[in-house]
N, C-alpha and C positions, 0 to 999 in steps of 0.2 A: 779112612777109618776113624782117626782123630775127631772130625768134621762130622761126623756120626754120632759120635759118644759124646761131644759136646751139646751137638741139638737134642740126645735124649735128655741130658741135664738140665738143660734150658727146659723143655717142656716138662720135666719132674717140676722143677722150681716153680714153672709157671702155671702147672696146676692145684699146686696147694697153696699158692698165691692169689688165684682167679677164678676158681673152681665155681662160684657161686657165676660169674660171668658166663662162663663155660656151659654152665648149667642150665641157664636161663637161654642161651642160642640154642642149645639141643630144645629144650623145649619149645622155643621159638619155629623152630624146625623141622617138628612134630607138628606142630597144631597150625600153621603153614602145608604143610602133606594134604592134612585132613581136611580141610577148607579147598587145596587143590583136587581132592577127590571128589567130593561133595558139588563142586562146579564143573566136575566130569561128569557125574550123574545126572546132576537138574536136565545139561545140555543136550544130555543121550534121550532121557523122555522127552525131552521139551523138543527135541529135534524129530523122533518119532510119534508126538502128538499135534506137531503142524503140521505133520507131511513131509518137512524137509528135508527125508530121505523116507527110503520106502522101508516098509516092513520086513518082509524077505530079502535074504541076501540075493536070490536069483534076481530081481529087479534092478538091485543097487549097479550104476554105468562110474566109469572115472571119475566124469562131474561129480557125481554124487560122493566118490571117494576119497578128490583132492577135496572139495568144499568142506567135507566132514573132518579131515584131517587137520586141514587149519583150525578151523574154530575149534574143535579141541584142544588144537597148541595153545591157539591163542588166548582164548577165554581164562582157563586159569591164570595163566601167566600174565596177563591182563587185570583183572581181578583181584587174584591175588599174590603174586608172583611180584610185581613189580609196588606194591606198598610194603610189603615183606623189605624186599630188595632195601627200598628207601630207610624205612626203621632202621634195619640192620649198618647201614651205611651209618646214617645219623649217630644211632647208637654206640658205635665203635669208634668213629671219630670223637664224640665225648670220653668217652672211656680212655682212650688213647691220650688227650690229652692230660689227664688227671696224674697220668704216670709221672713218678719220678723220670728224672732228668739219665739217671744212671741206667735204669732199667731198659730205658728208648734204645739206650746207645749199646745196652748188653743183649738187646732182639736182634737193634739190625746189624752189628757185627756178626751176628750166627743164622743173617736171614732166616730168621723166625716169619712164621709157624712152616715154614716150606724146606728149608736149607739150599744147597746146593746143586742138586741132582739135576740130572738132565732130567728134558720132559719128553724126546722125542719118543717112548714109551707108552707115552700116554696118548699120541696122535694118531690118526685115520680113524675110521668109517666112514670119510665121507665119499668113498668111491659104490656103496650101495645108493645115496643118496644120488650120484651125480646117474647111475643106473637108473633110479626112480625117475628122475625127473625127464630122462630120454627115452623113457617108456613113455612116459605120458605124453612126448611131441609125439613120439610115432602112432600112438592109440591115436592122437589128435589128426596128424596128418592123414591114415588112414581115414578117417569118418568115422571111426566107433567111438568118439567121445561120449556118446547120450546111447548106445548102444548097449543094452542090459547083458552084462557079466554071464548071462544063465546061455546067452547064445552063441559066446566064445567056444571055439573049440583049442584045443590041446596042442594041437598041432600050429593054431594062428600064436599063440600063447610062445610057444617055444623057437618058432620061427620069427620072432619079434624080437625074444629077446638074442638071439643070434646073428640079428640084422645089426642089433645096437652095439653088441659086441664087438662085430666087423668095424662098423661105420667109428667106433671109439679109437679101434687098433689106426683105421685109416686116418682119423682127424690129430690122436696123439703121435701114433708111430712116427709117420712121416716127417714130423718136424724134429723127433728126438732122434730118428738116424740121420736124418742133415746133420745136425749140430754135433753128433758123434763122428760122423767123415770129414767137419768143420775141423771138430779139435784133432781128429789123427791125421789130418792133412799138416795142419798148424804146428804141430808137435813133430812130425815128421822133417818140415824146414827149418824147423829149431837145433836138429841135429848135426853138425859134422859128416 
């Protein structure tokens, strides 16, 4: 609680000390977004005026939807995402160093801007992710990779993703019940 009340102080002090700093990243921020929108857009016509996906979604196959899915990551974040990144970097380490000497050592005593807390809070999602990508072997391994979405049925759809389910339980399971008969074996000869 201590360690709480102090990082609110710290960031009181350090907003009416820095505010215009503060100010200028928020805006940095903003107009970074907008620029990543604006190269989501160009990309969305520019991708449905080559051709490079199709019109109608009954058309669109995987291919069409991992390829579209990257260059949308990418391209922003390409563009503009990673000069942002850069500035921001630059900019902070200038900034940083301008600081008094007292100030540096009154941040990282209170690990400022973050504090203490755990993070495990803030981790997962990436098990949809790792679902995503063994859909897409299995779409692959089947043959429907270039096979138009409008001709899937419901049933191949749902029978896919409960093959991946299985095949998960089977690839993960198995090694995490060894290593649990591992340790209650282990812990069992430990005992008297």
């Amino acid at each position: 609680m201590k360690a709480e009340t102090e990082l609110s102080e710290i960031w009181k002090k350090f907003l009416r000390k820095h505010w215009s700093m503060l100010a200028s990243f928020v805006v940095g921020a903003i107009l970074a977004s907008i620029g990543a929108i604006l190269v989501y857009l160009w990309y969305v016509g520019y991708a449905q005026l080559m051709d490079l996906v199709p019109a109608t979604l009954g058309l669109w196959t995987m291919g069409y939807l991992v390829t579209f899915i990257l260059h949308v990551i990418l391209l922003p974040f390409l563009l503009i995402g990673v000069p942002i990144i850069l500035a921001a970097i630059a900019i902070s380490w200038l900034w940083w160093k301008k600081l008094p000497d007292e100030e540096k050592k009154e941040y990282k005593r209170a690990h400022f801007p973050f504090g203490t807390r755990s993070r495990t809070t803030n981790e997962g999602g990436g098990i949809s992710l790792l679902i995503f990508i063994a859909f897409c072997i299995k779409v692959f391994i089947d043959g429907n990779w270039n096979v138009p979405f409008a001709t899937w049925t419901f049933k191949y759809l749902a029978y896919s993703y409960l093959s991946i389910l299985i095949w998960g339980l089977i690839i993960f399971g198995i090694p995490i019940a060894l290593g649990i008969i591992w340790w209650i074996n282990h812990e069992m000869k430990k005992k008297p």
